[in-house]
C-alpha positions in Angstrom: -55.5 81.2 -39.1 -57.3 78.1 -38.1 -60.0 79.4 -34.7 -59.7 76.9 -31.7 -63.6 76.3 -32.9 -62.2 74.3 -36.0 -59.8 72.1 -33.7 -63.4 70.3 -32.9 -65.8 68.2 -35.1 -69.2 67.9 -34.1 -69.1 65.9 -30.8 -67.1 68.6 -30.0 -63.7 66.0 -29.3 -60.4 66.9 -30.2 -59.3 65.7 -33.4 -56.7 62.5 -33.4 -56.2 59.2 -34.1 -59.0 58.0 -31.1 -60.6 54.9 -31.9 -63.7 53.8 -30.2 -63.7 51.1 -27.3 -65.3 47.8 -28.9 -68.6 47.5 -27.2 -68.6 44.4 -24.2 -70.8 42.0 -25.4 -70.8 38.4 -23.9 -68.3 37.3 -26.9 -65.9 39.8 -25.7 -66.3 38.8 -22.4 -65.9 34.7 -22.7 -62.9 35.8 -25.1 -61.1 37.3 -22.4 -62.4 35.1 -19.5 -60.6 32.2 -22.3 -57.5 34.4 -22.6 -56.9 35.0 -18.8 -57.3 31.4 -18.0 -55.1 29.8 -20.6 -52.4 32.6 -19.0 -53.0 31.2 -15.9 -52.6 27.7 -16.7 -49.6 28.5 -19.0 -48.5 30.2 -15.7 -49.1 27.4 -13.2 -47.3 24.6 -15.7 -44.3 26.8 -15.1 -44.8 26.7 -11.4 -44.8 23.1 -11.7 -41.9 22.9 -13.8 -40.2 24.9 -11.9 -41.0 23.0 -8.5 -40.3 19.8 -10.0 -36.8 21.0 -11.0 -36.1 22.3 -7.7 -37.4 18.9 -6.4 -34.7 17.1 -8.6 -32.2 19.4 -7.7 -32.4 19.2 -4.3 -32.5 15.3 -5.0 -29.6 15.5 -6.9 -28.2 17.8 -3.9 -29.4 15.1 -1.1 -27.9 11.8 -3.3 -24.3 14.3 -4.0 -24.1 14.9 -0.4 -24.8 11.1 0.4 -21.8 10.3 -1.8 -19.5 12.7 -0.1 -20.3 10.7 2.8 -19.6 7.7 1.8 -17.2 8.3 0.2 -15.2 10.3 3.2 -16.3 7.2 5.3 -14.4 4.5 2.6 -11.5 7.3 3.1 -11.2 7.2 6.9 -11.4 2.9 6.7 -8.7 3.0 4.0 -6.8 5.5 6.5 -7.5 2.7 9.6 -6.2 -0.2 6.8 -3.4 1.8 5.8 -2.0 2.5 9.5 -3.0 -1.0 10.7 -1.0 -2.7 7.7 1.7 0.1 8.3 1.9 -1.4 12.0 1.6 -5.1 11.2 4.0 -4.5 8.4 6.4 -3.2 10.8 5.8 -6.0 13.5 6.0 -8.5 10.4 9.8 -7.5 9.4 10.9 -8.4 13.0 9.0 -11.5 13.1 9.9 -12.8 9.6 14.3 -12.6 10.9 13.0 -14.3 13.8 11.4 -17.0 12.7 13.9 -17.8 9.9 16.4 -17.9 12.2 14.1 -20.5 14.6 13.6 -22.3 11.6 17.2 -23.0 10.6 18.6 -23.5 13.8 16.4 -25.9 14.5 17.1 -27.9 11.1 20.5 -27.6 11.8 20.1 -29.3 15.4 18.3 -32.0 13.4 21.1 -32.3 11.1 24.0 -35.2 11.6 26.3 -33.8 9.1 27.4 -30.7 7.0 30.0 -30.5 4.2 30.9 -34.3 5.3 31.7 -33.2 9.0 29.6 -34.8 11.9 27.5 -32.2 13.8 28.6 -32.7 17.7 26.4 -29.6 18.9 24.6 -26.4 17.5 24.4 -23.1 19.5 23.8 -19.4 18.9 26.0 -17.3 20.9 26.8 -13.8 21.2 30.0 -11.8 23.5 30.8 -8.4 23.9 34.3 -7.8 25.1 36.3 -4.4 25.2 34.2 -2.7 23.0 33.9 -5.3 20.3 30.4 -7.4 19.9 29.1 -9.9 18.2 26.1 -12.0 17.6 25.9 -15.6 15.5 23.1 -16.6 14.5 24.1 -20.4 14.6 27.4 -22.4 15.3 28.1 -25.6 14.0 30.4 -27.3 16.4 31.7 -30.5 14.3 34.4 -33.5 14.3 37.7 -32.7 13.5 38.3 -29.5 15.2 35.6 -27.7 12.9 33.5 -24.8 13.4 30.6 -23.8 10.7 29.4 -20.3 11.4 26.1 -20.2 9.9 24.7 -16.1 8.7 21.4 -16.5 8.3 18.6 -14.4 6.4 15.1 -14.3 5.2 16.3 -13.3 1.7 19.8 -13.7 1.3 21.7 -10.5 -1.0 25.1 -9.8 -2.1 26.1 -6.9 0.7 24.9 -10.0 3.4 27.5 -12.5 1.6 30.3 -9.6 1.6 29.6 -8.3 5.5 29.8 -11.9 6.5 33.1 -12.6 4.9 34.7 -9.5 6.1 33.1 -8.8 9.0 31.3 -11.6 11.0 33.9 -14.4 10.5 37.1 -12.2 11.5 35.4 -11.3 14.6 34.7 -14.4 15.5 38.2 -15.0 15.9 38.4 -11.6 17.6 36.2 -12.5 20.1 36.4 -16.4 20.7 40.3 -16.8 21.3 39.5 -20.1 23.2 39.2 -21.3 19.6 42.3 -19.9 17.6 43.3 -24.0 16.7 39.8 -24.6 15.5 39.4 -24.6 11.4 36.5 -22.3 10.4 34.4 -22.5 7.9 31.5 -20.0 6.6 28.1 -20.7 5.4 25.0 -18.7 4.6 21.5 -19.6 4.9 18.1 -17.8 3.4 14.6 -18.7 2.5 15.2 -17.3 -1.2 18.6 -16.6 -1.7 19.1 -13.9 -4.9 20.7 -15.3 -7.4 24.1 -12.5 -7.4 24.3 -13.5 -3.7 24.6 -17.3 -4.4 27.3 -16.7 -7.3 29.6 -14.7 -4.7 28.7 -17.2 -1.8 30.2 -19.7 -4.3 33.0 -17.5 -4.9 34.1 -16.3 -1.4 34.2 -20.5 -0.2 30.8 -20.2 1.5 28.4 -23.3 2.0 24.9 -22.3 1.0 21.7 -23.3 2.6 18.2 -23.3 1.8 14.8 -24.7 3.0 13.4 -27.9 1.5 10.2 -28.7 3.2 11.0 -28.8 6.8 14.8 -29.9 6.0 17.8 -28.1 4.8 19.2 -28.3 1.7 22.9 -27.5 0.6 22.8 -25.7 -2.9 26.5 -25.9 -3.4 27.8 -28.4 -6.5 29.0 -32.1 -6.1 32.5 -31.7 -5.1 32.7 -28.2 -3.4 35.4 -27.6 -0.7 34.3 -24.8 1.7 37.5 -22.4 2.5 38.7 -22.4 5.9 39.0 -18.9 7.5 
């Protein structure tokens, strides 16, 4: 058996793997005065990156939330636009029938002659009698015992052709018995007339009228007889 007197050496320290302290001399010293510095710097360049990134961030959050901004004020103007062309839009529709009509009444009140019949008088007239009414847009009183009802539209389609024809021109002569001996004849007028609407105008007997300039023009071939209705 080993005594607890052999666990010594001489200095009377436990045996192990101790290893002296390296003695401080100025070397040591400046070494770690070097060391601790260099930490801190290495340790105040992060700060810095770190600020910086924080300061672009926060840049990036300040230009981000500018856009949103301005880009939810471009969405309310749009939103004004959009309702103020939705209202004007609206308005216009009305307008637009109204002043086509003007337009071609008053070329017709300027006109002498249509389909080789002398214009005596223009009127737009309306009646409502037991429970029937009716509203027409222009009447072409001529020689001859002639009557031109004029339908007229901004753009002219094929259903206004056909509701004219079987609609407005029979009661006419539902409402306006005074003029059972007249002969009657149909025309249709439009700013732009669709082709379809032209080719059945042609085909039902209706005259066709158009705007050239600040007249009227007939669009109907050489030789044409309108139908009486």
């Amino acid at each position: 058996m080993v005594s607890e007197e052999d666990n010594t050496h001489e200095a009377g320290e436990p045996i192990g793997n101790y290893r002296p302290q390296e003695p401080l001399n100025f070397e040591s010293v400046w070494r770690l005065f070097q060391e601790t510095d260099k930490m801190f710097k290495e340790t105040d360049e992060k700060f810095k990156e770190t600020s910086e990134r924080f300061k672009e961030t926060d840049k990036k959050f300040k230009e981000t939330d500018k856009k949103f901004k301005e880009t939810d004020k471009k969405m309310q103007e749009t939103d004004r636009l959009i309702d103020r062309l939705s209202k004007i839009t609206s308005g216009l529709g009305i307008n637009i029938g109204e002043v086509t009509e003007d337009y071609f009444y008053h070329a017709l009140e300027n006109m002498t002659e249509l389909a080789g019949l002398e214009i005596q008088r223009v009127e737009s007239i309306k009646r409502h009698v037991k429970g029937l009414q009716g509203q027409f847009d222009a009447v072409l009183f001529c020689e001859n015992n002639t009557i031109i009802i004029v339908e007229i539209k901004h753009k002219l389609h094929p259903d206004d052709v056909g509701r004219f024809h079987l609609k407005t021109i029979p009661l006419f002569r539902q409402l306006y018995p005074e003029y059972a001996g007249e002969k009657i004849l149909g025309a249709v007028a439009g700013m732009t007339i669709d082709e379809s609407a032209g080719a059945k105008a042609l085909e039902l007997g209706l005259l066709i009228l158009t705007q050239s300039e600040q007249k009227i023009r007939v669009l109907n071939p050489a030789g044409f007889q309108p139908k009486e209705f």
